[in-house]
SEDRENPA-508933 format. One record per residue: residue in three letters; z, y, x of N, C-alpha, C, O, CB in turn. Coordinates in steps of 0.1 Angstrom, whole numbers, padded with zeros to 4 digits, always signed. Each point is the difference from the previous one (the first is absolute). Glycine has a CB too. Example, Ala and Ser with C-alpha at 12.3 -4.5 7.8 and 13.67 -1.06 7.14 Angstrom:
BEGIN
ALA+0078-0057+0132+0000+0012-0009+0000+0012+0009+0007+0000+0010+0005-0012-0029
SER-0019+0023+0015+0000+0011+0009+0008+0011-0008+0001+0011+0005-0023-0017+0007
This chain:
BEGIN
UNK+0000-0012+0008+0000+0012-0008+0000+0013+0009+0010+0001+0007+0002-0014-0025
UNK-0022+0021+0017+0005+0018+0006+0011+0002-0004+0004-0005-0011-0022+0017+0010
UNK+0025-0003+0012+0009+0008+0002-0003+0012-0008-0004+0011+0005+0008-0022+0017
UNK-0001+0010-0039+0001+0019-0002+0011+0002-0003+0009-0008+0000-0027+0015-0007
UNK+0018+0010+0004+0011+0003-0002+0005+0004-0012-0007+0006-0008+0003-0003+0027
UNK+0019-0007-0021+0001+0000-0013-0002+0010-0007-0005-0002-0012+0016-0010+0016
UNK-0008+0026+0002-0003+0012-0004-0015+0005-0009-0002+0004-0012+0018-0002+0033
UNK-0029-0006-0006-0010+0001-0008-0007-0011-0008-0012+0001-0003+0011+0016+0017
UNK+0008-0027-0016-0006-0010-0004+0000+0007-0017-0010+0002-0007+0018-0024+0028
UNK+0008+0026-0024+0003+0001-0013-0009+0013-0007-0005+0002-0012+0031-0012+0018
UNK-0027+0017+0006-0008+0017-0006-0014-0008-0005-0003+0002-0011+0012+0022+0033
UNK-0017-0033-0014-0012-0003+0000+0001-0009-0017-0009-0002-0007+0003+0002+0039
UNK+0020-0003-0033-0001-0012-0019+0006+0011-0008+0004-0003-0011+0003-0027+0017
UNK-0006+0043-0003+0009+0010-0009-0012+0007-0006-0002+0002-0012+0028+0001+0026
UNK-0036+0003-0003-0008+0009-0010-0014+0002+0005-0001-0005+0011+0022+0017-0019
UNK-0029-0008+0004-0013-0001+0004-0005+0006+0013+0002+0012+0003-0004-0014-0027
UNK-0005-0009+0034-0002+0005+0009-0016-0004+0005-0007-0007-0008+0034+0010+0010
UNK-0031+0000+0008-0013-0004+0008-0001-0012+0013+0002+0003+0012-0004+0023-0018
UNK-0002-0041+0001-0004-0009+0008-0010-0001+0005-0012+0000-0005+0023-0008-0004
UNK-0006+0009+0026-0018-0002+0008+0001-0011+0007+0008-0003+0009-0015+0027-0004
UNK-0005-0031-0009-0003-0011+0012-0008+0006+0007-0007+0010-0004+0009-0030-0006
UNK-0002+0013+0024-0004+0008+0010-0009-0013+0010+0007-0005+0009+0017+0027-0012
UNK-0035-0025+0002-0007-0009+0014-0012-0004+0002-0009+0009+0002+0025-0018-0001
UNK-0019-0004-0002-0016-0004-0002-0003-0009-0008-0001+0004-0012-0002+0000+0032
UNK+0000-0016-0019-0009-0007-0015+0013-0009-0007+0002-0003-0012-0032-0002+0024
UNK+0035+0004-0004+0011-0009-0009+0015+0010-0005+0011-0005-0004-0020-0019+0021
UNK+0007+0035-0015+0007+0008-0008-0012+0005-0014+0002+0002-0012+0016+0007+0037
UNK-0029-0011-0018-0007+0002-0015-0007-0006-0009-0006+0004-0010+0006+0008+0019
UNK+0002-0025-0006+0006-0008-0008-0013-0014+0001-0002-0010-0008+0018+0033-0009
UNK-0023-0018+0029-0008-0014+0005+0004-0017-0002+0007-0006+0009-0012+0024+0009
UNK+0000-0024-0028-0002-0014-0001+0010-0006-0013+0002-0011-0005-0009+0009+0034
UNK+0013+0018-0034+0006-0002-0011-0012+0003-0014-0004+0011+0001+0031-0004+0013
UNK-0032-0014-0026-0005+0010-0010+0007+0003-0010-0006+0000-0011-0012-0007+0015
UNK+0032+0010-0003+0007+0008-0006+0004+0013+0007+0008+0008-0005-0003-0026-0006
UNK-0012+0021+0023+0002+0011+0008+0013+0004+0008+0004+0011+0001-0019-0005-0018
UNK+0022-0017+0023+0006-0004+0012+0017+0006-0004+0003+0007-0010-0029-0006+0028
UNK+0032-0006-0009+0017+0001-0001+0001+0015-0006+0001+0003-0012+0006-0020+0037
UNK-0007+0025-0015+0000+0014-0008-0002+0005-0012+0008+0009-0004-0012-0007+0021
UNK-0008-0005-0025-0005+0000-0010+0009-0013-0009+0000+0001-0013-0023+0010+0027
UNK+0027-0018-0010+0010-0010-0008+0009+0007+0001+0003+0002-0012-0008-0024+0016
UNK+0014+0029+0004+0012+0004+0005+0000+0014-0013+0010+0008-0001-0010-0018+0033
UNK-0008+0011-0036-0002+0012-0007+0003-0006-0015+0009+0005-0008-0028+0008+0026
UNK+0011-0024-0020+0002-0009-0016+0010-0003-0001+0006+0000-0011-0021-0009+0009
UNK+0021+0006+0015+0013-0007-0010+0013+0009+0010+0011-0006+0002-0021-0026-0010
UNK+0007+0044+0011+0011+0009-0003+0011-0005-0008-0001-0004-0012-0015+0019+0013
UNK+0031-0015+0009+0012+0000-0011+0012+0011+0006+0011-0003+0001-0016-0027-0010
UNK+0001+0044+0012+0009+0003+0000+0001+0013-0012-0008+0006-0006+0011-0019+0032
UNK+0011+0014-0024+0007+0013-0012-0009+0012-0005-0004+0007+0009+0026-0008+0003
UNK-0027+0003-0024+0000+0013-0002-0017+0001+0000-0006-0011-0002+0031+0019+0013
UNK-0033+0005-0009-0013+0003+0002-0004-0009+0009+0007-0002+0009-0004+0024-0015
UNK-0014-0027+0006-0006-0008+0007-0009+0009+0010-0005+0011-0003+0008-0030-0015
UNK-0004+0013+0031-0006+0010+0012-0011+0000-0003-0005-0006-0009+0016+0003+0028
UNK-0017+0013-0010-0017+0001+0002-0002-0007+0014+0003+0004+0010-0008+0022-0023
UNK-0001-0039+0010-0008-0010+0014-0014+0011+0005-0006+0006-0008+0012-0038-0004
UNK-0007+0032+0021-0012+0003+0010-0003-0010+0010+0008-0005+0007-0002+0028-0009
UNK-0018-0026+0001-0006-0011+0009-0006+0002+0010-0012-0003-0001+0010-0006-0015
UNK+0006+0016+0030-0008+0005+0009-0005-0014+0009+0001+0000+0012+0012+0026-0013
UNK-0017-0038-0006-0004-0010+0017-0013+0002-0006-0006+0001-0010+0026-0024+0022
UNK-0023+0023+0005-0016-0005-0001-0008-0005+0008-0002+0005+0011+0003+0008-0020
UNK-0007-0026+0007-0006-0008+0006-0004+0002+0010-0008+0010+0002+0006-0016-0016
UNK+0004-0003+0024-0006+0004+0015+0009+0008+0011-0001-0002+0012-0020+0005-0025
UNK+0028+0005+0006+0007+0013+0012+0009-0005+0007+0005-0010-0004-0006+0028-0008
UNK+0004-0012+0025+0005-0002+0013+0006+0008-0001-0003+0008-0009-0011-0017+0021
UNK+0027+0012-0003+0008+0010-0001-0004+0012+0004+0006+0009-0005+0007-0025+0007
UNK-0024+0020+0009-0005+0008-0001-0008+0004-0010-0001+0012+0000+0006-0016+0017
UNK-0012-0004-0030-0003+0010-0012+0011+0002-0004+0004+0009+0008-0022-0015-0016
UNK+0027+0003+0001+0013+0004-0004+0006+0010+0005+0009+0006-0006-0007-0025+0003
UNK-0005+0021+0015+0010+0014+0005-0009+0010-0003+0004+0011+0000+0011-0019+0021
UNK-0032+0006-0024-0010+0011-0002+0004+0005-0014+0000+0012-0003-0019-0022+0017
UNK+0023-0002-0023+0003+0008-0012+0015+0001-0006+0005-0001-0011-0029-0006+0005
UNK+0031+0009+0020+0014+0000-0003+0004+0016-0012+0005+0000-0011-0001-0015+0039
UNK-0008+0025-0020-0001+0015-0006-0002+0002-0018+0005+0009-0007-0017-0004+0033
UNK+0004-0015-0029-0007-0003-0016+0016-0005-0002+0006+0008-0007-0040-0018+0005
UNK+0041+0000+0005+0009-0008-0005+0012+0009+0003+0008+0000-0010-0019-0024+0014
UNK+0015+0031+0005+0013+0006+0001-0004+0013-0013+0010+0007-0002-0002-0014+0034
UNK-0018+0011-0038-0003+0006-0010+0011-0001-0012+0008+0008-0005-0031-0011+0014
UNK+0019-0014-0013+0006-0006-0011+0015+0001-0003+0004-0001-0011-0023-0013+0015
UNK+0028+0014+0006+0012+0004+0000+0003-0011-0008+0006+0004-0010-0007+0021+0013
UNK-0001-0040-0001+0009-0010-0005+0013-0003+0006+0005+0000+0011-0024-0009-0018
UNK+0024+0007-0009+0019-0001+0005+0000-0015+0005+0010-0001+0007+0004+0019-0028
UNK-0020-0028+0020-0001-0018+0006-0014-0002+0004-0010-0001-0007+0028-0010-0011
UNK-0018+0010+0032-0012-0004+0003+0001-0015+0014+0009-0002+0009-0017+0033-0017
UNK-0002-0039+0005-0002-0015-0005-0011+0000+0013-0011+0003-0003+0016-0007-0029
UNK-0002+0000+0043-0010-0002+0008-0003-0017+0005+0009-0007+0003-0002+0034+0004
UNK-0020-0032-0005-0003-0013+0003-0014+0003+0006-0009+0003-0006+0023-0016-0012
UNK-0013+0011+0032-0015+0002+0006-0016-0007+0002-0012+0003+0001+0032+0004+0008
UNK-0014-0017-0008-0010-0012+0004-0009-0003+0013-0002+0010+0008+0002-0008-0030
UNK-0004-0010+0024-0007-0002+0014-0007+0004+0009-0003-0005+0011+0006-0005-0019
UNK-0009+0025-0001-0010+0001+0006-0001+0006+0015-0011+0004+0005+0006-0006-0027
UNK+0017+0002+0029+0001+0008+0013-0002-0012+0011-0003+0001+0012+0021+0020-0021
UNK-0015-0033+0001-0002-0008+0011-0014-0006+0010-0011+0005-0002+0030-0009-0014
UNK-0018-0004+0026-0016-0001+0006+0002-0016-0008+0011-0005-0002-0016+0023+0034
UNK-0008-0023-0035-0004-0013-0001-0014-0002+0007-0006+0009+0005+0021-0012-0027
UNK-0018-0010+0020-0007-0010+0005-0006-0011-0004+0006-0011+0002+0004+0019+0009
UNK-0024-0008-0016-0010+0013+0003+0001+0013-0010+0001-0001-0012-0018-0017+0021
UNK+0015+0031+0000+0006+0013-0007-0011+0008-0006-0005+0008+0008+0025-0006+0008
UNK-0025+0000-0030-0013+0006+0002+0004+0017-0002-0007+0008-0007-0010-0033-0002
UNK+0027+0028+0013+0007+0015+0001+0008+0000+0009+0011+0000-0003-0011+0005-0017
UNK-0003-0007+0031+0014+0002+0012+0005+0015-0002+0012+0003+0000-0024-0020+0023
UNK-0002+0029-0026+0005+0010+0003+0010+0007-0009+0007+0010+0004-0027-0011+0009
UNK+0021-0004-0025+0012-0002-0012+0010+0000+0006+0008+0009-0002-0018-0020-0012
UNK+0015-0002+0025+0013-0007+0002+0004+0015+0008-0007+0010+0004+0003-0042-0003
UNK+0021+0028+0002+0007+0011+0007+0008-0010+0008+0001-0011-0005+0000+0033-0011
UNK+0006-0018+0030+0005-0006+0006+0012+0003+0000+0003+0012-0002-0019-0015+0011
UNK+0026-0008-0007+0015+0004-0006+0007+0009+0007+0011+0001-0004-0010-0020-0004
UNK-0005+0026+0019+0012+0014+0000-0012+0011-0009+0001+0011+0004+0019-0014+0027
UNK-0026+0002-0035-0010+0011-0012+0009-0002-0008+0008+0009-0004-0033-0011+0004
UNK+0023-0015-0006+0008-0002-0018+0011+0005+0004+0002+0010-0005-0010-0032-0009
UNK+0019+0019+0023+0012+0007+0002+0001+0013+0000+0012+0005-0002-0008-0021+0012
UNK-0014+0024-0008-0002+0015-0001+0000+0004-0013+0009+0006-0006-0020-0004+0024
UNK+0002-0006-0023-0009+0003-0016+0013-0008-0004+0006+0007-0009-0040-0008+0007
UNK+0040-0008+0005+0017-0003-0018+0008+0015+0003+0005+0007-0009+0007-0044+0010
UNK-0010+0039+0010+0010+0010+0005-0004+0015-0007+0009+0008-0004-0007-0022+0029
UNK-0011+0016-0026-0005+0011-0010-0003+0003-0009-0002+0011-0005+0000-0011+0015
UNK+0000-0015-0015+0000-0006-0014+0013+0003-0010+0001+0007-0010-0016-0025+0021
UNK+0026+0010-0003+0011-0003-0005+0007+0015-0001+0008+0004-0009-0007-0031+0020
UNK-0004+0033-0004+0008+0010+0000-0005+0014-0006+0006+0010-0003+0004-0023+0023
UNK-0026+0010-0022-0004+0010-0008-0006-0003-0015-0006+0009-0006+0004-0001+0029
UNK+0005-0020-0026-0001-0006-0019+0010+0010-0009+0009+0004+0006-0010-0034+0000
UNK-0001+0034-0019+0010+0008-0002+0007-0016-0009-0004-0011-0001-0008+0044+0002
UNK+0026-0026-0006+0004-0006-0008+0013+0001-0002+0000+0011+0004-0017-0022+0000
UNK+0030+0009-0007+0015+0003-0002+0005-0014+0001+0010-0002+0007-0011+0024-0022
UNK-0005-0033+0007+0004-0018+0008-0019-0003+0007-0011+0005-0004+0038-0020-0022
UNK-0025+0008+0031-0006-0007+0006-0002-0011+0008+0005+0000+0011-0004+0013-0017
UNK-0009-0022+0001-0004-0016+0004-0010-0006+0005-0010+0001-0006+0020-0001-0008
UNK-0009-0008+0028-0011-0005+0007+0001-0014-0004+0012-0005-0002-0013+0022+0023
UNK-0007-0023-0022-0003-0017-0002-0012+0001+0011-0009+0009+0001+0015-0015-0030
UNK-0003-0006+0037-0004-0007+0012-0014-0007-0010-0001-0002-0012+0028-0002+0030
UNK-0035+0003-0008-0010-0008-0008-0001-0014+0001-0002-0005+0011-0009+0022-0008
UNK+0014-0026-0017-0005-0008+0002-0009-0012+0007-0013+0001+0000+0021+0014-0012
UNK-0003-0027+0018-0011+0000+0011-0012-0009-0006+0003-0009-0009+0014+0010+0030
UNK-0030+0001-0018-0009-0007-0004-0007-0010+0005+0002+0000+0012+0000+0014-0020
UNK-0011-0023+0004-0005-0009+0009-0008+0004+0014-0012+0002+0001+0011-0015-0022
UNK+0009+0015+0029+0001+0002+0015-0009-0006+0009-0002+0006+0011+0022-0004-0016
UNK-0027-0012+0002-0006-0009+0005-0016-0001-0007-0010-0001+0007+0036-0011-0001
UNK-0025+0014-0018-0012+0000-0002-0008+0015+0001-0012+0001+0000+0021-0022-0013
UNK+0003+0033+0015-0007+0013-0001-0001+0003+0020-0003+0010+0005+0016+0002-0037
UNK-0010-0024+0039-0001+0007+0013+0014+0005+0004+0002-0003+0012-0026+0009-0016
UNK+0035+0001-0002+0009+0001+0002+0011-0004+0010+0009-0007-0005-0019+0009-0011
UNK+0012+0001+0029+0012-0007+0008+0019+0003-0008+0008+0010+0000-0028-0005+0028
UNK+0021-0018-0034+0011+0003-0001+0014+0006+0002+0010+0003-0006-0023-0013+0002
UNK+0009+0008+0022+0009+0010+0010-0002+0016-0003+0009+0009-0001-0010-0027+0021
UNK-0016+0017-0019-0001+0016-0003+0006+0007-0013+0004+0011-0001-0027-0014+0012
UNK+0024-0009-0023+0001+0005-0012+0017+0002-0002+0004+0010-0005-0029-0021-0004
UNK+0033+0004+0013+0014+0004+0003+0000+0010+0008+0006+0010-0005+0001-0030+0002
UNK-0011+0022+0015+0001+0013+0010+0000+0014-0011+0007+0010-0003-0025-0024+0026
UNK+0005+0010-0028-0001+0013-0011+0011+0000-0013+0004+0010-0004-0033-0010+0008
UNK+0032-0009-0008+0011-0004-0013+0011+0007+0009+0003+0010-0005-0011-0037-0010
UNK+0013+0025+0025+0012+0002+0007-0002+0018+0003+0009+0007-0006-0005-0036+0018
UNK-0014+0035-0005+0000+0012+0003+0004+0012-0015+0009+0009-0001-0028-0019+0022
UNK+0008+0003-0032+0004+0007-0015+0011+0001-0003+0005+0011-0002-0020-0019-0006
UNK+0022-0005+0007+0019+0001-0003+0006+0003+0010+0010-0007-0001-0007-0008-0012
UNK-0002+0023+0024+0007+0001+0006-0003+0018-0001+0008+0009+0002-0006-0038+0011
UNK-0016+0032-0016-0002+0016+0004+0005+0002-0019+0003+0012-0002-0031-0008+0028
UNK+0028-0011-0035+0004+0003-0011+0015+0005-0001+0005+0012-0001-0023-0028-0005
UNK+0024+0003+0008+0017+0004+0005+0005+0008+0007+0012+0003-0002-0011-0017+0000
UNK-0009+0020+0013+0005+0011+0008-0004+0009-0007+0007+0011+0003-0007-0019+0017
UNK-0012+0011-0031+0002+0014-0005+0012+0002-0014+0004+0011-0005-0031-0009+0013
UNK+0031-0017-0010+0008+0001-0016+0000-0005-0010+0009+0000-0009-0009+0012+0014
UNK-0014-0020-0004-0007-0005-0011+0010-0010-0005+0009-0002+0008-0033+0008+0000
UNK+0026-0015-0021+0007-0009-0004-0013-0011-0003-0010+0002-0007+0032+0014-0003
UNK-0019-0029+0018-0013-0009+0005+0003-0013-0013+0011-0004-0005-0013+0011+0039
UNK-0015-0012-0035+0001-0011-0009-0012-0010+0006-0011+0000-0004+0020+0014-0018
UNK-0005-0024+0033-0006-0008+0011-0011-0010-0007+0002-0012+0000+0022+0013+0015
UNK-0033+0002-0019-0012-0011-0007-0004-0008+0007-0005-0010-0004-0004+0023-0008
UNK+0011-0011+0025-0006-0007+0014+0009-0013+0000-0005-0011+0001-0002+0034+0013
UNK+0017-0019-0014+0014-0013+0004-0003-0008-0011-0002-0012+0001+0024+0025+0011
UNK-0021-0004-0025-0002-0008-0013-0009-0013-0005+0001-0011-0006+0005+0034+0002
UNK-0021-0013+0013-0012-0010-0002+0004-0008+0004+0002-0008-0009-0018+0017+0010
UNK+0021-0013+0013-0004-0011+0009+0005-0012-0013-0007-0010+0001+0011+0021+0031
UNK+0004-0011-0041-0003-0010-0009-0004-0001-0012+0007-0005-0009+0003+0001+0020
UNK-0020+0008-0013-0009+0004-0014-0007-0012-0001-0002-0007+0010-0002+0033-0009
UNK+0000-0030-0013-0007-0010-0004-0015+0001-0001-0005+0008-0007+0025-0013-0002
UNK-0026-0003+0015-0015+0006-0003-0008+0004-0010-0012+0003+0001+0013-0013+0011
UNK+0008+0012-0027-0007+0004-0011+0001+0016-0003-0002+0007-0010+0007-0032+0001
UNK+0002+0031+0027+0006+0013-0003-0012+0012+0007-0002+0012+0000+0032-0023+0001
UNK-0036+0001+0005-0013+0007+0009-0012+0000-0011-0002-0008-0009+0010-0004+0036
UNK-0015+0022-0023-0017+0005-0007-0006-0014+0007+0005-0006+0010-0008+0040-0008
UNK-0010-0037-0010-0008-0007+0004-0005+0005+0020-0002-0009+0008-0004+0005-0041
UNK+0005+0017+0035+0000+0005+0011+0010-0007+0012-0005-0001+0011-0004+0021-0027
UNK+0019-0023+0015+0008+0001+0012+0005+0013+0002+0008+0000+0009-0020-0017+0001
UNK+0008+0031-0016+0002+0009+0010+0014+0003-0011+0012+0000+0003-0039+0010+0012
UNK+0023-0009-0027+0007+0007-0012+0012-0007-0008-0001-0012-0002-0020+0022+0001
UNK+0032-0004-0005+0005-0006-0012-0007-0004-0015-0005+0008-0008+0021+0002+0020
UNK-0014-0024-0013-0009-0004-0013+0008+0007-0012+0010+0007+0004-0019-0032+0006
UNK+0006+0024-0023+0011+0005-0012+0015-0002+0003+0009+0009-0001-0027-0015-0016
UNK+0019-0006+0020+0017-0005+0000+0006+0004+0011+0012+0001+0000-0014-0020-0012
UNK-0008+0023+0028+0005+0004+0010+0006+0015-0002+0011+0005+0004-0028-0022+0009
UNK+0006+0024-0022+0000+0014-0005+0015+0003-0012+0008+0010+0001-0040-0011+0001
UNK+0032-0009-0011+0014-0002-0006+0010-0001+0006+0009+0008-0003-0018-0014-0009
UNK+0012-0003+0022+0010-0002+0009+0005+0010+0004+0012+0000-0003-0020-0016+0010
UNK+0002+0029-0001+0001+0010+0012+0004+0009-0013+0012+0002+0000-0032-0006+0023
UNK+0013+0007-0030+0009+0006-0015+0012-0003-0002+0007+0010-0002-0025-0012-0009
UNK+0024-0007+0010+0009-0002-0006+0015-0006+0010+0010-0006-0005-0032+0003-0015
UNK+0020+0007+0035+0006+0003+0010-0001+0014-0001+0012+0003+0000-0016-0023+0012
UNK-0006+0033-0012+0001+0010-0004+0016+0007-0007+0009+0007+0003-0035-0016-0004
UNK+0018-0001-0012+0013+0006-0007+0013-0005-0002+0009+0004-0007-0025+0004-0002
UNK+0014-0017+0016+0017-0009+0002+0007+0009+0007+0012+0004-0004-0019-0029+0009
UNK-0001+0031+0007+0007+0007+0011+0007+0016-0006+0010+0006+0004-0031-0018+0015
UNK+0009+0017-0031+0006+0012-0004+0006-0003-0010-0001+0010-0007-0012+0003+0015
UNK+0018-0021-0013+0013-0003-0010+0010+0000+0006+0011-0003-0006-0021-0009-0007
């Protein structure tokens, strides 16, 4: 479960406020067709009072360097809970038909560091990414923990209250993955929902 706090947990179920997810395809809701965890996380809303306004900022493909290009649009929105999940795309694989996409990990360690600390929000939550079939996307699983470990560790040093998808996956059942390997299938997408809101209850 994240670490929040009791304080803003309760403001966020007392009265109406602004939810932002914040990343790339599996924050927006890739390999779910009910339009992914966030978009669930929104249906089955249970806390107090006016129900929030969700904003869905992921978008397919981006690397932490897009993300910091359109950080300025997002610190706009002035959300009071914002919901960050990145996804892979910073990593190098093999064979890569975008090397020049990938970032090397003291970059991603740059780009979370400016990330984290320049997202707006009053609570705030990182979820680790989920890991995916590693093997079939090219993936070194050393690399992919290297990067899982740099995220939570530059998250916690800015404050953030963490919800580890990564540790979680390693035992997921295979009915929780997209036909892809890369993505959460519906129930993978439900799952992550409903850890969500365990954590803010």
């Amino acid at each position: 479960m994240p670490r929040m706090h009791r304080r803003a947990a309760n403001e966020v179920s007392d009265q109406p406020k602004i939810i932002l997810g914040f990343g790339a395809s599996s924050m927006q809701g890739v390999g779910d067709p009910e339009g992914g965890f966030f978009k669930r996380l929104e249906k089955n809303w249970r806390g107090r009072g006016a129900k929030p306004r969700f904003i869905n900022q992921g978008i397919g493909g981006d690397t932490t360097r897009d993300m910091l290009a359109r950080l300025p649009q997002t610190v706009a929105l002035s959300p009071d809970l914002t919901i960050v999940l990145l996804g892979c795309n910073d990593l190098s694989r093999s064979p890569d038909g975008s090397p020049d996409r990938r970032t090397a990990l003291a970059e991603y360690q740059t780009n979370l560091e400016k990330l984290f600390s320049g997202l707006p929000g009053d609570q705030k939550l990182f979820c680790t990414s989920f890991r995916p079939d590693l093997e079939r996307h090219g993936i070194s699983a050393e690399n992919f923990s290297f990067y899982m470990n740099a995220a939570r560790s530059q998250a916690e040093e800015a404050g953030w209250d963490l919800l580890d998808f990564y540790q979680l996956s390693l035992t997921w059942p295979a009915d929780f993955y997209a036909e892809d390997g890369m993505h959460a299938s519906a129930k993978g997408h439900a799952w992550m929902a409903e850890q969500i809101i365990k954590g803010l209850e």
